[in-house]
C-alpha positions as CSV (number, residue, x, y, z in Angstrom):
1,X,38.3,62.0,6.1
2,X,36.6,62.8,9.3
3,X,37.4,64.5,11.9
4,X,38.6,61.8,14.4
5,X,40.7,60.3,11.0
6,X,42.2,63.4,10.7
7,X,43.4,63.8,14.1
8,X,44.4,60.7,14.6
9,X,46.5,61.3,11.6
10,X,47.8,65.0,12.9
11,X,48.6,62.6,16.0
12,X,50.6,60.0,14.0
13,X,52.6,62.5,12.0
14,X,53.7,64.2,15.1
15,X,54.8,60.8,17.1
16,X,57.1,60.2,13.9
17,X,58.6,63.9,13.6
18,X,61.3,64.3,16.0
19,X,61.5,68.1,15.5
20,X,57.7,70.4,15.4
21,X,55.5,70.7,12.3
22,X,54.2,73.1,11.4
23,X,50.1,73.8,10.9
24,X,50.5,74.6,7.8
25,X,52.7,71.5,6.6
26,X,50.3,69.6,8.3
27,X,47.7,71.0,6.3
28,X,49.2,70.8,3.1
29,X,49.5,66.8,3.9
30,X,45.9,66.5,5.3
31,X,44.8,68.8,2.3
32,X,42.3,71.2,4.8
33,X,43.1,74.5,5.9
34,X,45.9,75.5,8.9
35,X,43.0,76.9,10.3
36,X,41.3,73.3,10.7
37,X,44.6,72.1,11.9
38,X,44.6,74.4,14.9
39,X,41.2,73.6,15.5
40,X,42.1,69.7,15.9
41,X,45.3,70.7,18.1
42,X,42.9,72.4,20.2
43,X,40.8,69.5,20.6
44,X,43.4,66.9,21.0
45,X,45.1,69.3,23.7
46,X,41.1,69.4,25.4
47,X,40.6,65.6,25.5
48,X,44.0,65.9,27.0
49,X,46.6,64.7,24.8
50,X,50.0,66.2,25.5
51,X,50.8,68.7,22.2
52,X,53.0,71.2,22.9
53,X,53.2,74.6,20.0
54,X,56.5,75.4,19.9
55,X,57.7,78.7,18.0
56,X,58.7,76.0,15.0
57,X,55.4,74.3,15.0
58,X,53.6,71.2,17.3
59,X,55.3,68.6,18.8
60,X,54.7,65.8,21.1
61,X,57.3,65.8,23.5
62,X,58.9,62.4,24.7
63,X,58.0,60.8,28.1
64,X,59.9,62.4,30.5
65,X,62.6,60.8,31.5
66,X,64.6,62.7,34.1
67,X,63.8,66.6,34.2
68,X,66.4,69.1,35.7
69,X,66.0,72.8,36.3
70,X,69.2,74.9,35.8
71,X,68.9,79.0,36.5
72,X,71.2,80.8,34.7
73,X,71.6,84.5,34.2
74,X,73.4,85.9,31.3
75,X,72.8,88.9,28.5
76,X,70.9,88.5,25.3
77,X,73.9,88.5,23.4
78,X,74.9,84.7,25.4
79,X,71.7,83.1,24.7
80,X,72.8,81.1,22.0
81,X,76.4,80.1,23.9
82,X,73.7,79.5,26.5
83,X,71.5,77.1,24.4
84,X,75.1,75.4,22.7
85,X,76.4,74.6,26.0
86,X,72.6,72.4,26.8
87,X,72.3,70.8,23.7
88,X,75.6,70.1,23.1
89,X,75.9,68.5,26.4
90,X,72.7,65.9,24.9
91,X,70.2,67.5,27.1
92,X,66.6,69.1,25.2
93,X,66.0,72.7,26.5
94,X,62.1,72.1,27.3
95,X,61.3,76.0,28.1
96,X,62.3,78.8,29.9
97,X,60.7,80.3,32.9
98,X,60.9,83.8,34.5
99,X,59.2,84.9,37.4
100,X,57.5,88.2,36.8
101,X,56.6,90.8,40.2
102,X,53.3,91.1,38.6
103,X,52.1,88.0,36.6
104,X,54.2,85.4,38.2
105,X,55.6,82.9,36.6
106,X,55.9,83.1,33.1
107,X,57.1,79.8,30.7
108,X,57.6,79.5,27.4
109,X,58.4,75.9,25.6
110,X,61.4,75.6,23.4
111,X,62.0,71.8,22.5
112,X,65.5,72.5,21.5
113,X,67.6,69.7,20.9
114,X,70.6,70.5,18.8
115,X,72.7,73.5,17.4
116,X,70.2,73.3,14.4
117,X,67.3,74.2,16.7
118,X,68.9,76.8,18.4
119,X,70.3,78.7,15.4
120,X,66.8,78.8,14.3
121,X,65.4,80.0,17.6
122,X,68.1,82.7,17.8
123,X,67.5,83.2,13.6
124,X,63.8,83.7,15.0
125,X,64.5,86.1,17.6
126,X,66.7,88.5,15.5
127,X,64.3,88.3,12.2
128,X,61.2,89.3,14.6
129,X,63.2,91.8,16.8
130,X,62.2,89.8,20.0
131,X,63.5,90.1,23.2
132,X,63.9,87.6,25.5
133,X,61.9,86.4,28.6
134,X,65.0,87.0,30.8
135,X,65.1,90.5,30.3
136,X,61.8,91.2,32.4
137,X,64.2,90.0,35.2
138,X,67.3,91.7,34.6
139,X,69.2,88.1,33.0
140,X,67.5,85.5,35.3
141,X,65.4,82.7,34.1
142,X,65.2,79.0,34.6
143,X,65.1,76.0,32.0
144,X,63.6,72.3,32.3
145,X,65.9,70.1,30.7
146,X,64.8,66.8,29.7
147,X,68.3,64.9,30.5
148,X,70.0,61.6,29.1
149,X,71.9,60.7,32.7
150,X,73.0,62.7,35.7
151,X,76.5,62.9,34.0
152,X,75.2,65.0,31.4
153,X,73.2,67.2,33.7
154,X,76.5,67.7,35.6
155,X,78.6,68.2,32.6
156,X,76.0,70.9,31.7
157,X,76.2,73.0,35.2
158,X,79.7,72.8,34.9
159,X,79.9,74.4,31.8
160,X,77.3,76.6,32.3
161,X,79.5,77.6,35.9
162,X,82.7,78.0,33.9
163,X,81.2,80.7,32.1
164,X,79.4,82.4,34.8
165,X,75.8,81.5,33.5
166,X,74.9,79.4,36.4
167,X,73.2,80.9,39.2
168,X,73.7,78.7,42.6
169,X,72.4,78.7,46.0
């Protein structure tokens, strides 16, 4: 297989996976090395195809549709009602963003789209001792959501406002 087979192959398996995949699945079905794999990512990324790598693996996220921002502030310990409340309410959490005094703004993608996703994030977190983003900013971050209608968005803030996670104007 060459090259341009094989990432046109890493390409395909990715449009059919709704949820990331990992490099190393990937190479175990291509039967090279993860290290290969994350060569090829890199390239597809350079020749500008849109693969995002996601704490689960790559992904290629769907066309955007309609993209909201919410800002929320909350404690670690909420991130997970947090990420329920978004998912639940059909939207995918796309990333988070904090804006740091010194680096600026920092993102991080997520791709979460149901409960399953987030109890693996949060499983994530706790098994590697991570913190999140949100602490550089004492709670406050923001997350893209990739929404189904404005209903949902507004479903969303309201539930975010009911438990005091939603920071407004």
């Amino acid at each position: 297989m060459t090259t341009k087979e094989r990432q046109k192959a890493i390409l395909s398996y990715l449009r059919d996976e709704s949820t990331p995949v990992s490099a190393t699945t990937l190479a175990k079905l291509l039967g090279v090395s993860r290290q290969i794999i994350v060569g090829d990512v890199a390239l597809l990324r350079a020749a500008g195809t849109h693969v995002v790598a996601t704490s689960r693996g790559y992904v290629i996220p769907p066309e955007e549709g309609s993209v909201r921002q919410v800002v929320c502030q909350h404690t670690p310990g909420q991130t997970q009602e947090e990420l329920y409340v978004m998912v639940d309410g059909g939207c995918t959490v796309l990333d988070v963003t904090v804006e740091h005094p010194v680096y600026g703004e920092i993102t991080a993608p997520l791709q979460l789209s149901s409960r399953r996703d987030v109890d693996e994030f949060v499983r994530k977190m706790l098994d590697n001792a991570a913190q999140p983003l949100s602490l550089l900013t004492d709670g406050i971050h923001a997350h893209r959501l990739s929404v189904p209608d404005e209903d949902a968005f507004q479903r969303v803030c309201a539930a975010l406002r009911q438990k005091g996670m939603l920071l407004e104007d």
